[in-house]
C-alpha positions as CSV (number, residue, x, y, z in Angstrom):
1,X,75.1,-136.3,169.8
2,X,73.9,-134.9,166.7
3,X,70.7,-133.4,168.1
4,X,72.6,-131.2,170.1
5,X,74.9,-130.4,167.8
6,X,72.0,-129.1,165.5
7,X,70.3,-127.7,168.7
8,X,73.2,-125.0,169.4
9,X,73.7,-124.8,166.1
10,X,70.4,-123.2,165.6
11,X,70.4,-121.3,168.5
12,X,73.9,-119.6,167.0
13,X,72.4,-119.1,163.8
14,X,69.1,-117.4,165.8
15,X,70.5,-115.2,167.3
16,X,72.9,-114.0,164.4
17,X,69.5,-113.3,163.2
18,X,68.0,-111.8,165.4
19,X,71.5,-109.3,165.3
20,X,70.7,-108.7,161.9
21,X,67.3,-107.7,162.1
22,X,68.5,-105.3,164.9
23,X,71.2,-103.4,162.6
24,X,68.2,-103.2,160.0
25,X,66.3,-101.9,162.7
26,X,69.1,-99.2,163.7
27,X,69.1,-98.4,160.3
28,X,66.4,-97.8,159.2
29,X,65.7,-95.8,162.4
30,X,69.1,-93.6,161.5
31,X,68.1,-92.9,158.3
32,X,64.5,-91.8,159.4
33,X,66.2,-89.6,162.1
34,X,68.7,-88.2,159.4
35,X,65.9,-87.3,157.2
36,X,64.0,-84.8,159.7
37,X,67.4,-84.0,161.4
38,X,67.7,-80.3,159.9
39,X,71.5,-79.8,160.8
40,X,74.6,-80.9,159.4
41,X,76.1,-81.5,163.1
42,X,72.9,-84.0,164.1
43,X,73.6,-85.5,160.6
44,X,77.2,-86.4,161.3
45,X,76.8,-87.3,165.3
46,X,74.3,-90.0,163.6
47,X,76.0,-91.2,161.4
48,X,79.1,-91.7,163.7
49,X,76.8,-94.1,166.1
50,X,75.5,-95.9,163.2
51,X,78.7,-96.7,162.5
52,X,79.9,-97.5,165.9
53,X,77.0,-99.8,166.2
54,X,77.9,-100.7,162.4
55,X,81.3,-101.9,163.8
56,X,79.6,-103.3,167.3
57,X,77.5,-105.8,165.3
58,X,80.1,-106.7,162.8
59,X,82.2,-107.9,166.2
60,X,79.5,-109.6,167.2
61,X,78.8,-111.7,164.4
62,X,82.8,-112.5,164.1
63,X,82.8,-113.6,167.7
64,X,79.4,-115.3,167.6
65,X,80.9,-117.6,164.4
66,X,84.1,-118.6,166.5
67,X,81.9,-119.4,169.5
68,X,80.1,-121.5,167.2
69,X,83.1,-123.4,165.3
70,X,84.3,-124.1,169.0
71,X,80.8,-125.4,169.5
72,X,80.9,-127.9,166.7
73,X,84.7,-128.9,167.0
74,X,84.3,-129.4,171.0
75,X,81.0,-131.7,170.2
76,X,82.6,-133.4,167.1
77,X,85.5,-134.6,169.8
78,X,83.4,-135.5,172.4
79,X,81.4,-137.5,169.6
80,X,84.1,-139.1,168.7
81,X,84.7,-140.5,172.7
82,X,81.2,-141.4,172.9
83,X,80.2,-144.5,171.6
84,X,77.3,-145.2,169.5
C-alpha cells in the first residue's frame, strides 16, 4: 500500500509544481507587459488579473493539500484493513 501512497503523493506534489512554475510564468509575463504598458489604466487592469490569478492559485494549492491529506488518511485506513 505504500507504493501507492507515495505514487499520489508525488503526483499531488507535481502538480503543485507545476502550479508554481505557472504563477512564475504569469509573473513574469505581467511584469514584462507592465514595463512596455505606457498607461496608468493598462498598469492597474494588470495588476488586478495578476492578482486574481494571485488569489486563483493560492486556492488551488489550499484545495490541492486537503485533497491530498484525504489522500493519505483514506489510504492510511484502508492500510490498516488490509493485511500484510
Amino acid at each position: 500500500m505504500k507504493d501507492i501512497e507515495n505514487y499520489k503523493l508525488l503526483h499531488v506534489q507535481d502538480a503543485l509544481q507545476r502550479l508554481d512554475r505557472a504563477l512564475v510564468r504569469l509573473e513574469s509575463a505581467a511584469g514584462k507587459l507592465r514595463s512596455k504598458s505606457g498607461t496608468a489604466g493598462d498598469s492597474a487592469a494588470l495588476a488586478i488579473k495578476l492578482d486574481h490569478l494571485s488569489q486563483a492559485h493560492g486556492a488551488l494549492k489550499e484545495t490541492t493539500g486537503r485533497v491530498a491529506r484525504g489522500l493519505d488518511a483514506a489510504i492510511s485506513r484502508l492500510s490498516a484493513l488490509i493485511p500484510d
